[in-house]
N, C-alpha and C positions, 0 to 999 in steps of 0.2 A: 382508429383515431389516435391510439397512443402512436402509431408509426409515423404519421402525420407529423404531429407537436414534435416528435423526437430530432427528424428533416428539418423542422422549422428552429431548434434550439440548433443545432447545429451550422445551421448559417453563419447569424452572425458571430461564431467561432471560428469560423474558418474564413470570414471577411478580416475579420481583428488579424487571423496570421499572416493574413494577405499584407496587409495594412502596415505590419510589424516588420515584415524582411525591408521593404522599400526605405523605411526612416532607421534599419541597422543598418544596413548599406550604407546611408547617407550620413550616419556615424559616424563610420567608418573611415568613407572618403576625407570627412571634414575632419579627422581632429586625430594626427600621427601615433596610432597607439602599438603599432610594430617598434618604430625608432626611440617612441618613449619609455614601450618597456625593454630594448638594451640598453638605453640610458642609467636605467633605475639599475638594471642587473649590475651594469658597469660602477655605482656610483658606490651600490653596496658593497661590493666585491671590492674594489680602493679604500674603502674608508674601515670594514670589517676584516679583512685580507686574515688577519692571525688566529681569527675564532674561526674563519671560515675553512678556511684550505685543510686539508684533511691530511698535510705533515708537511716539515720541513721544507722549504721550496731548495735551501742549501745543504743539503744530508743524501748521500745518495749510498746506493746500495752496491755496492761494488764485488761482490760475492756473488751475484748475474754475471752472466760469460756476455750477454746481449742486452738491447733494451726490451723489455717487456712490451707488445703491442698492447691497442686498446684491450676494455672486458670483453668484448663482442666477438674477439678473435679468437681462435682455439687453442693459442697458447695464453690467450689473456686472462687477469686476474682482478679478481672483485677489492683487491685492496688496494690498485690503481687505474680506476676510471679510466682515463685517457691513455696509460701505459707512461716507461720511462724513456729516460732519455738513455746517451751511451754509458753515461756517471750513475745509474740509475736513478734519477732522481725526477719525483714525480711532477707528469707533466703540466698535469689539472692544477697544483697547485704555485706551480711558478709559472704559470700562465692571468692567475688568480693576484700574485702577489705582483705579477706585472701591470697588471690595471691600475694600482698605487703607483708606480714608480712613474707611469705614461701620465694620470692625472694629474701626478703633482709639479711635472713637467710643465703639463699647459697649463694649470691655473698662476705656478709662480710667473709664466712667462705672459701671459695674457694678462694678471694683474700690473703686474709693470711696465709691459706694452702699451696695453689698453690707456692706460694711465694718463704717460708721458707722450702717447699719439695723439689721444683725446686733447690735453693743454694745447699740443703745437698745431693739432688741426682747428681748432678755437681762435688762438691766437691769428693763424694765417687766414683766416676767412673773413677774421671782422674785422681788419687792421688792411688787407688788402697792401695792395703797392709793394714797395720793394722788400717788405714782412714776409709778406705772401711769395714773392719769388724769389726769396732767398730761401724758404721754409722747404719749397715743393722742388726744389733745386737738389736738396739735401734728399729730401727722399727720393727723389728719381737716385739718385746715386748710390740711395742702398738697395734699389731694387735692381739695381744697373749689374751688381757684384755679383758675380755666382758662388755664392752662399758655401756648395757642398764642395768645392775648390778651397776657398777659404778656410770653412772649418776643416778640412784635414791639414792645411797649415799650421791652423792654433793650436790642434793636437800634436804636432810632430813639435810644434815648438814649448808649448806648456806643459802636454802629457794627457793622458783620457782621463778625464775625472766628471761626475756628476754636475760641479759647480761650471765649469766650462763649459758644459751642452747647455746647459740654465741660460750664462752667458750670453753664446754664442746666440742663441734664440730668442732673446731677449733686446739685443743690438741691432737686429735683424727684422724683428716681429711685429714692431709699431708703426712702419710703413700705412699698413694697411688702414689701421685707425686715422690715422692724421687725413688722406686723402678723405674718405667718406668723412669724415666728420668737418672737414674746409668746405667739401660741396654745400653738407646741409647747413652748414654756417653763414655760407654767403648766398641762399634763400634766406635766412631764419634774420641775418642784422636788416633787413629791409621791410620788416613786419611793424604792424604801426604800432603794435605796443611795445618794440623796441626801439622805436623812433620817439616815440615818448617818453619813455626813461631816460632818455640821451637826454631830450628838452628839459627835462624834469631836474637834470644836473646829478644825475645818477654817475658813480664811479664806473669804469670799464671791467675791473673785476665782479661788480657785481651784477652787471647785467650777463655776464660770462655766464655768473652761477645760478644768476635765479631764474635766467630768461634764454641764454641759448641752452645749455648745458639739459634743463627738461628735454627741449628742442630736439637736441641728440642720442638722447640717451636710447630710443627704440634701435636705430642704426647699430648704433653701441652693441645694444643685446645682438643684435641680427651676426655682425659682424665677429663677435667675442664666438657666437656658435661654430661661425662655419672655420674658424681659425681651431677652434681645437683637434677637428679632424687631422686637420692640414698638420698641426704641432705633430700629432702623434704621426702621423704619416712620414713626417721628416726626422722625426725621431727615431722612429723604426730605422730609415734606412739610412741615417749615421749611424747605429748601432749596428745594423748589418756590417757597414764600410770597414767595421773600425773604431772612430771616433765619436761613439755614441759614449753610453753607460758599461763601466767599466765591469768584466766579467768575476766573480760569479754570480750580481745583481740580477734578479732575474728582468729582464725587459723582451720586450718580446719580438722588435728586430736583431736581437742581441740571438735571439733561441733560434729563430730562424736563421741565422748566418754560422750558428753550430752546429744546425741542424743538415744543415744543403749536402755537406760528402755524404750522407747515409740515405738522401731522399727515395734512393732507387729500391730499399731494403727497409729500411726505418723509414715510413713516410711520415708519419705522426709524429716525428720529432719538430718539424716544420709546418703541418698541413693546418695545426690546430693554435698556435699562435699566429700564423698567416691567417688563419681565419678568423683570428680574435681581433687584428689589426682592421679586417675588411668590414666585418659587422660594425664595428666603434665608427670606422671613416662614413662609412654609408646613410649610419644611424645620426651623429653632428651633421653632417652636411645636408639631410632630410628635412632634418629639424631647423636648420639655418633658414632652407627653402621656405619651410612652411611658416615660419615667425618672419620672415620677410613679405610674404603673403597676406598674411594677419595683421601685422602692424602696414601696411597698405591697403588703401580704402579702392584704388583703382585694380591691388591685384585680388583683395579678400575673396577667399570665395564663398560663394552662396549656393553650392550645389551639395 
């Protein structure tokens, strides 16, 4: 008898784990927790960078004939994780303090992108007519430029500095905003409680702010995500060219463009900020996908 009840308590234990893997899965599926936890790692790592990094990211050790490989190697050493570079200097942490200098990249340039795209794509969608095609006129023409031609001009002509890449990406960046936010403008001024605030004798400013501008704001987020990838991607590889951020700053197309003559011998000078760059682009533009998914009712999904 006891064997009996024992088979029978057992059941519904082992139904419940049944029960349990199918709605972790679907957890899983539904809600990005790979790309959000390198978000989180990324956000900490930018905003803590000085308590975190475990030395100087500009101090190197020069009294090394080489760079030191990672700890896992047989000449490697436990008081540099990731190993050094040729200057000696460790890789982990100016890979660390590069996540600052890549973040603060794209939020100055997405805040003032976002901004001044958001007004003009507002302006040209609800204003329509020759507003509208002189607006979208202007932005085909900076999407027209090729960009990484250009900024090696403004470098050769002003000099490589921080403030210039800021710039450059910043003159460049709000394209993107203005078009998505004129599409959903010119659905959103044909809505009947924006047709009523007109009636109503409502100013054009303020139906902008109280009544389109909600309207846009999900795009907004959708679009501010998948542009940071894209910042730091392009960032990287002016800092590769050249005309990124000025060296000894650590950024991390900068490490990989110092890194590239030793790849054959020193691969970890380059393997591990190329790979800081491809997790960050992968993980924004996952999260893009999927807050674009979410805030759409036809793509949401329900699986």
């Amino acid at each position: 008898m006891a064997s009996v009840s024992s088979v029978a308590d057992a059941i519904p234990i082992r139904t419940a784990e049944r029960r349990s893997i199918p709605a972790a899965w679907k957890f899983i599926r539904r809600w990005p927790l790979v790309p959000g936890a390198i978000i989180v790692v990324l956000a900490i790592s930018a905003i803590f960078a000085p308590l975190i990094a475990p030395h100087d990211p500009l101090r190197g050790d020069l009294l090394n004939a080489s760079a030191l490989p990672p700890v896992w190697e047989s000449e490697g050493s436990t008081k540099y994780l990731l190993g050094t570079d040729i200057q000696g200097r460790d890789v982990l942490s100016r890979i660390i303090h590069g996540a600052r200098v890549s973040m603060t990249i794209a939020a100055v340039v997405l805040i003032s992108g976002g901004i001044f795209g958001t007004i003009l794509g507002m302006v040209a969608g609800y204003y329509g007519g020759q507003v509208d095609e002189v607006l979208m006129r202007i932005v085909d023409f900076t999407l027209a430029i090729p960009f990484i031609l250009i900024a090696l001009v403004v470098v050769i002509v002003f000099g490589q500095s921080f403030v210039v890449l800021i710039v450059l990406l910043s003159v460049f960046g709000w394209g993107a905003f203005a078009r998505q936010v004129r599409a959903e403008t010119l659905s959103l001024r044909t809505r009947e409680y924006v047709l009523q605030a007109r009636i109503l004798g409502a100013s054009t400013r303020l139906i902008l702010r109280k009544h389109i501008l909600p309207g846009v704001t999900n795009t907004i987020i959708v679009i501010a995500t998948l542009r940071v990838g894209q910042l730091i991607l392009t960032e990287s590889i002016l800092s590769f060219l050249g005309a990124g951020v000025q060296p000894p700053t650590p950024a991390w197309g900068l490490m990989v463009a110092q890194g590239r003559s030793y790849i054959a011998v020193e691969w970890w000078i380059t393997f591990f900020p190329g790979m800081a760059i491809f997790l960050t682009v992968f993980a924004m533009n996952f999260m893009g996908d999927w807050l674009r998914d979410y805030y759409d009712p036809r793509l949401r999904q329900t699986v």
